[in-house]
N, C-alpha and C positions, 0 to 999 in steps of 0.2 A: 376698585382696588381689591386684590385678593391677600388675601391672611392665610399664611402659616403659621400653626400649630404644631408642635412633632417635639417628641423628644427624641426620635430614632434620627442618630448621626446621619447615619449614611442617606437616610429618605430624603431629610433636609437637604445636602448636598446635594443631592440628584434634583429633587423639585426647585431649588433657587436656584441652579444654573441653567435649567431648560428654561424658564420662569424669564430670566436674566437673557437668553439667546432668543426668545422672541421677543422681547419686547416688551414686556407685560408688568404693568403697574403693580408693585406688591411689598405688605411688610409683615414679617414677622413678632410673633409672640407665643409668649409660655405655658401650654396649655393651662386651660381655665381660666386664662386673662380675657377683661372684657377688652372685643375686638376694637378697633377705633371705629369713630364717624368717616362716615364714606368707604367703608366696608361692602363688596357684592358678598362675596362670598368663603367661607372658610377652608379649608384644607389642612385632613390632620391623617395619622397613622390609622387603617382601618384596625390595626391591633390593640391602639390605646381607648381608654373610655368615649363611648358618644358627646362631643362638647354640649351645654346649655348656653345653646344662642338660638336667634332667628332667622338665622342667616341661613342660607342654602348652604349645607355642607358637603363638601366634595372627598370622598373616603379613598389613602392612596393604601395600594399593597407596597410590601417592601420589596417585592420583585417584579414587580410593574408598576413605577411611577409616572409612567409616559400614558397609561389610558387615564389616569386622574388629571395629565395636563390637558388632555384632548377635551376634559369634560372641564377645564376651565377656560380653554377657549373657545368655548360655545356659551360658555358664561357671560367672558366678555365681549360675544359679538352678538350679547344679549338675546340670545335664545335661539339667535336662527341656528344655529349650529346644526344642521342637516349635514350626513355625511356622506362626500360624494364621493367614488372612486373615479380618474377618466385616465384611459387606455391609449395612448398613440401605437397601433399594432404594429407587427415588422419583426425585422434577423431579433433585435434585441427591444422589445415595448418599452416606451416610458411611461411610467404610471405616477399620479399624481392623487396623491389624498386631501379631501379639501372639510373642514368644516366649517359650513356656512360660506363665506368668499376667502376665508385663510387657509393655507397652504401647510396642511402641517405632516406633511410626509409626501418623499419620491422614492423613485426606486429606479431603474433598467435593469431590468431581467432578461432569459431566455425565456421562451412564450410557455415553454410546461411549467415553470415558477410561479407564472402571471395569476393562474387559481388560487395557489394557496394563499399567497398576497393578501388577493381579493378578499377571500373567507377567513383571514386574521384580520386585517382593517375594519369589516365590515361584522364582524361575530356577533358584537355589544351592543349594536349600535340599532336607534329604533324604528328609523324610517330610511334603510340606507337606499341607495342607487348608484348605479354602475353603468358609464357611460365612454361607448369605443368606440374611435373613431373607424369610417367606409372603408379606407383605406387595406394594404395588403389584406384580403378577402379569406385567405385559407389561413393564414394562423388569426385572425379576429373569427372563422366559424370555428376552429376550436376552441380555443378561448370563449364565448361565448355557448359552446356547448356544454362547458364543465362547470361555468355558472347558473345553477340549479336552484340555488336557494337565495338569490338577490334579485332586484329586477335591475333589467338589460337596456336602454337603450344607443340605438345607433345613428350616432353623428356624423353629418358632415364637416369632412377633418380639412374643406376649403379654405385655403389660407391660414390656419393656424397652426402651421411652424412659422415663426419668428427667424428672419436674417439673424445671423450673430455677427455681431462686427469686431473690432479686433481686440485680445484679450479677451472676449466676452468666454471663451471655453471651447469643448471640444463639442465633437458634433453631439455626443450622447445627451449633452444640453439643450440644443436642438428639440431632440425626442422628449423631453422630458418641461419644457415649456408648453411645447404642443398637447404634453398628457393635460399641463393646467385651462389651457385653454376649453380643450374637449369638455373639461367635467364643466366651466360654467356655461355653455349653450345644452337648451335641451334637444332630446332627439326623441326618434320614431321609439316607443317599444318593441321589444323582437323577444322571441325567446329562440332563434335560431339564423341563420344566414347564407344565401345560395352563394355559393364559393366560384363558381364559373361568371367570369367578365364579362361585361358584355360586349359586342364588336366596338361601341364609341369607346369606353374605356382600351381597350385595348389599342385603337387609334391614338386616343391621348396620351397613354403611355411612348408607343414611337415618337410623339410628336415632340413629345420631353427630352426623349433621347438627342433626338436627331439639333433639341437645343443644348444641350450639354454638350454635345460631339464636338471636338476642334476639325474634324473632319467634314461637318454638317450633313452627319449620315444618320441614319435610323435604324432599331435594331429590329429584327422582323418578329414576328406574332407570336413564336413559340419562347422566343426571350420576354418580349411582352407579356405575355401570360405567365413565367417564371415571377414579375416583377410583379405583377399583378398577387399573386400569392404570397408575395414577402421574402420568396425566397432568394432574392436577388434585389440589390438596388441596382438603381440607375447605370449606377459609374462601372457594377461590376458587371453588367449587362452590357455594354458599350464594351469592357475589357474581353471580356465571350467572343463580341462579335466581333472586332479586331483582329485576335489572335482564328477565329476561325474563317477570317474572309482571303 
């Protein structure tokens, strides 16, 4: 159970409703009260006095109280709390922040976003890693090129988009499961990535096509290799080849 401390309004209110929207065991008290039994850890203003406890005390700013929660839930998923980032690349990445197995940040962005993301998520953090799925090959080599100061690895992103069935959302949801998936398998290390398909991939890609198609057609190599770079999906590849056949 985690303990608030704080006399600053607004810190409290921010920290007990994040607090309160994960899920998170916690009670408050007045600083310098002793904490209760079955206390993990404290959380108080890094502006007000050091509390006397012996509890692991977790220090919030009053204009970032979201990296003081991050560092309580690595508390409560009792230490693993490793911070992963994973990437599903493409027109728009889902990115997915995980400490330890919880999920505590997504995003979809445009792919020149996807860095700075990365290098705010990962700034603090002591042992981070960054893991992007195989998938569209030219925006994950640059994206991967701009990450310079985290280590990289590259996942196979087989099978991990999730069907969404009905009500479950739109497709960006989609992208954005897949980002979680990506971060809990591990992958190869890279610090780079050869952007040109290979002939199987680009096989597999028509052969996707040609199953999406109501027509049971295929799109031919040079849309393939557009899709293959992210710069086209599937459907807008088939719409190409449609209007240009």
């Amino acid at each position: 159970m985690i303990v608030v401390a704080t006399e600053d309004f607004e810190l409290y209110h921010e920290v007990v409703g994040e607090l309160r929207d994960r899920d998170i065991s916690f009670t408050t008290i007045e600083p310098g009260q002793e904490p209760p039994a079955g206390a993990t850890a404290l959380l108080h203003s890094i502006e007000e006095p050091q509390p006397d406890t012996e509890l692991p005390v977790i220090e919030a700013a009053p204009d970032d109280p979201r990296s003081a929660i991050e560092e309580v839930v690595a508390v409560v998923r009792d230490g693993s709390g490793r911070r992963v980032v994973g990437i599903d690349p493409g027109e728009t990445p889902g990115i997915a922040v995980l400490s330890g197995e919880m999920v505590v940040a997504t995003y979809q962005v445009p792919p020149d976003d996807v860095p700075d993301i990365v290098r705010e998520e990962t700034a603090d953090a002591p042992d981070p890693v960054v893991r992007i799925g195989d998938g569209a090959r030219l925006v994950g080599a640059r994206i991967v090129e701009e990450l310079d100061s985290v280590p990289v690895e590259l996942v196979d992103e087989t099978g991990t988009t999730p069907y969404l069935g009905t009500g479950a959302g739109e497709r960006g949801m989609s992208d954005i499961l897949a980002a979680v998936n990506i971060a809990r398998m591990e992958g190869e290390p890279i610090e780079s990535r050869d952007v040109e398909p290979t002939p199987g991939e680009l096989k597999r890609i028509q052969e996707r096509s040609r199953e999406h198609s109501t027509e049971n057609r295929a799109i031919g190599k040079a849309l393939a290799r557009r899709v293959a770079s992210g710069e086209l999906t599937i459907e807008e590849a088939l719409h190409e080849h449609r209007d240009g056949s």
